[in-house]
C-alpha positions in Angstrom: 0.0 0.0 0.0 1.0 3.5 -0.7 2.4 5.5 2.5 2.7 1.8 4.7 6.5 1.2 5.7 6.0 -2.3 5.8 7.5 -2.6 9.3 6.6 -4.0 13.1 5.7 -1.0 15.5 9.2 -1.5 17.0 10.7 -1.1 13.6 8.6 1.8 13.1 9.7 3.0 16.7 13.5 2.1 16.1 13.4 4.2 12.9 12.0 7.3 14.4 14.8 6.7 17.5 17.1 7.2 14.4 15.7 9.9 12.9 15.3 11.7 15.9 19.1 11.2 16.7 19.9 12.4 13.5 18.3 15.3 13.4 19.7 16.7 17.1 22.6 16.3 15.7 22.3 18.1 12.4 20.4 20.5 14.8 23.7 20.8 17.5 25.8 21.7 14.4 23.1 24.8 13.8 20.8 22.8 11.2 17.2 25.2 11.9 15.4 23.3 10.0 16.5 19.7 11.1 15.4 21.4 15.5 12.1 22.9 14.0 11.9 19.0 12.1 12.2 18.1 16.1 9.6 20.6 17.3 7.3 19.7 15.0 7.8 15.8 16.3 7.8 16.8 19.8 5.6 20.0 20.2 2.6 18.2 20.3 3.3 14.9 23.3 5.0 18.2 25.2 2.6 20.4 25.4 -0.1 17.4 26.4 2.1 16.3 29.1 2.6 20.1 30.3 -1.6 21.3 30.2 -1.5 18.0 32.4 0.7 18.6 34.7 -0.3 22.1 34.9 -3.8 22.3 34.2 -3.7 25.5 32.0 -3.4 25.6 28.3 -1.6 28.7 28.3 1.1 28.2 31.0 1.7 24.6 29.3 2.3 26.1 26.1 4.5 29.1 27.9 6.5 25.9 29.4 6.8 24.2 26.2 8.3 27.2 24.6 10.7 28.1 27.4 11.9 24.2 26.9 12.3 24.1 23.6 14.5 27.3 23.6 16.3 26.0 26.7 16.9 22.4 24.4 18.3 24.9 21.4 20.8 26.1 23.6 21.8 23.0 25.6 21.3 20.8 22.3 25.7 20.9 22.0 25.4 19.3 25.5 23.2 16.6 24.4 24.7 13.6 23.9 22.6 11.2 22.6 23.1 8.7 25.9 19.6 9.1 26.0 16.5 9.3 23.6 15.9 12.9 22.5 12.1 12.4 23.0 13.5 11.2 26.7 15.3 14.1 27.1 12.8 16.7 25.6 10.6 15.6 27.7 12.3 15.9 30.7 13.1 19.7 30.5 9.3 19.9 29.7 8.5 18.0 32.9 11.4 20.2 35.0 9.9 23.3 33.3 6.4 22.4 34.8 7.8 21.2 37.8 9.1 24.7 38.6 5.9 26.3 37.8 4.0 24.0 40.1 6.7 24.8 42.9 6.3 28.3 42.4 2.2 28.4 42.8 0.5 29.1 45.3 -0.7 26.1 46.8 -4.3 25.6 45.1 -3.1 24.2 41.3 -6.6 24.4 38.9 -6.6 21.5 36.8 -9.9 23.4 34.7 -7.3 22.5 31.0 -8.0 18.6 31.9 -10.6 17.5 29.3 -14.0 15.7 30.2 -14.1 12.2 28.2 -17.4 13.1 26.2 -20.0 11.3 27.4 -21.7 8.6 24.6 -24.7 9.9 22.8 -27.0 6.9 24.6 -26.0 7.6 28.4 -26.1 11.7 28.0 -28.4 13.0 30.1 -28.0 16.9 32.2 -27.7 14.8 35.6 -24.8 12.8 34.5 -23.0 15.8 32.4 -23.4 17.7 36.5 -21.7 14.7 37.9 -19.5 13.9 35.8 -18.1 17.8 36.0 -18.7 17.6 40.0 -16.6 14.2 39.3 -13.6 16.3 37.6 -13.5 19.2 40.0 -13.2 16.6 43.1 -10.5 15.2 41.6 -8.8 18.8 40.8 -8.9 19.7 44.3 -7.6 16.2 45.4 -4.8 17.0 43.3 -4.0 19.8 44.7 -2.9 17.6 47.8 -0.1 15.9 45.6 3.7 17.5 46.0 4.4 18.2 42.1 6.6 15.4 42.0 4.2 12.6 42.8 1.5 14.8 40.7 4.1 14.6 37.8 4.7 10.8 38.5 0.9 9.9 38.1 0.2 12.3 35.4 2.9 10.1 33.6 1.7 6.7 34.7 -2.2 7.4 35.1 -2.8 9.5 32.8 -0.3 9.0 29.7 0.4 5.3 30.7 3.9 5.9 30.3 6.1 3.2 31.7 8.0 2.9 35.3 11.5 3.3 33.5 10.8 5.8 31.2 9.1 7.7 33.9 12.0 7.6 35.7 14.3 8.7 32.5 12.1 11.7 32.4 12.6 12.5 36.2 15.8 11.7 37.0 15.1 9.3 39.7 15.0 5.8 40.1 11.9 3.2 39.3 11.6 2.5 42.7 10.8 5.7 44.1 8.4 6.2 40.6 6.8 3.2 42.1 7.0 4.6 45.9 5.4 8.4 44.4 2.7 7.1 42.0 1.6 4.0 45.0 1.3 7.6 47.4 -0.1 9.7 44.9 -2.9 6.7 44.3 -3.5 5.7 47.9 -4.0 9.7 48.6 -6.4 10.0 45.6 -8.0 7.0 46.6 -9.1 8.4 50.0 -9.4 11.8 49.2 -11.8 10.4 46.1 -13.5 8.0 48.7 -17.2 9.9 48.4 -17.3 8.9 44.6 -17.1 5.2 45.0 
């Protein structure tokens, strides 16, 4: 078929590893074109991660900027030990972690979409609960230090994987394991009315 690559996803996956690779490197030697090929990859997985972690569109996509500026600068220092997604996505996740740090304690989560309900279950009583259902869980949330908010985000919400969550925040599985288990027995209590 036209367009099809003929490959597993992992091949598919391995290719794109490549291609990333490549293009930070063209991009460290001062290649424009190949870094805006690599915003144009990345932009998109970034900024969902950061209107998660931060619950506002416009401070996610303020964070996302300021990284990928702070990635054409450092991109000489990066030396392709790790993933460049990996790596983007880490200064993206640091980016937000300082935001969070530097907020006021209540942290809106109002930028979190509402899965749509089906057609056949709508009703005005469950559209209420469902949104009473969202804002619960905001202010729950807001209970979380921003590091076990940004470990569940990434496990709960984006189903990322212990290891890479770890990658992304510099620590080891184990305590990804240790912050998303006290993020979960938290939201599990403070959630307890909904069950």
């Amino acid at each position: 078929m036209p367009g099809d690559r003929g490959g597993t996803p992992e091949e598919a996956e391995a290719s794109s590893r490549r291609e990333d690779g490549l293009l930070a490197v063209r991009a460290a030697e001062g290649d424009e074109e190949a870094f805006e090929a690599l915003v144009h990859r990345h932009a998109p997985i970034a900024l969902r991660l950061a209107t998660r972690l931060l619950g506002s569109r416009p401070e996610a996509e303020d964070a996302v900027q300021e990284s990928f500026v702070s990635a054409w600068r450092k991109l000489p220092e990066f030396r392709g030990d790790a993933q460049f997604s990996t790596w983007i996505y880490r200064i993206v996740t640091n980016r937000c972690l300082n935001v969070l740090r530097s907020r006021r304690p209540v942290v809106p989560l109002d930028g979190l979409p509402e899965p749509p309900a089906p057609e056949h279950e709508f009703s005005p009583a469950r559209a209420a609960e469902a949104h009473a259902a969202v804002e619960d869980l905001a202010r729950a949330m807001e209970g979380l230090s921003p590091e076990q908010r940004v470990c569940w985000v990434l496990r709960e919400l984006d189903g990322a994987p212990y290891e890479s969550i770890a990658e992304t925040v510099g620590i080891s599985p184990e305590a990804v394991r240790g912050r998303v288990f006290r993020a979960r027995r938290y939201l599990t209590e403070a959630m307890a009315a909904w069950r």
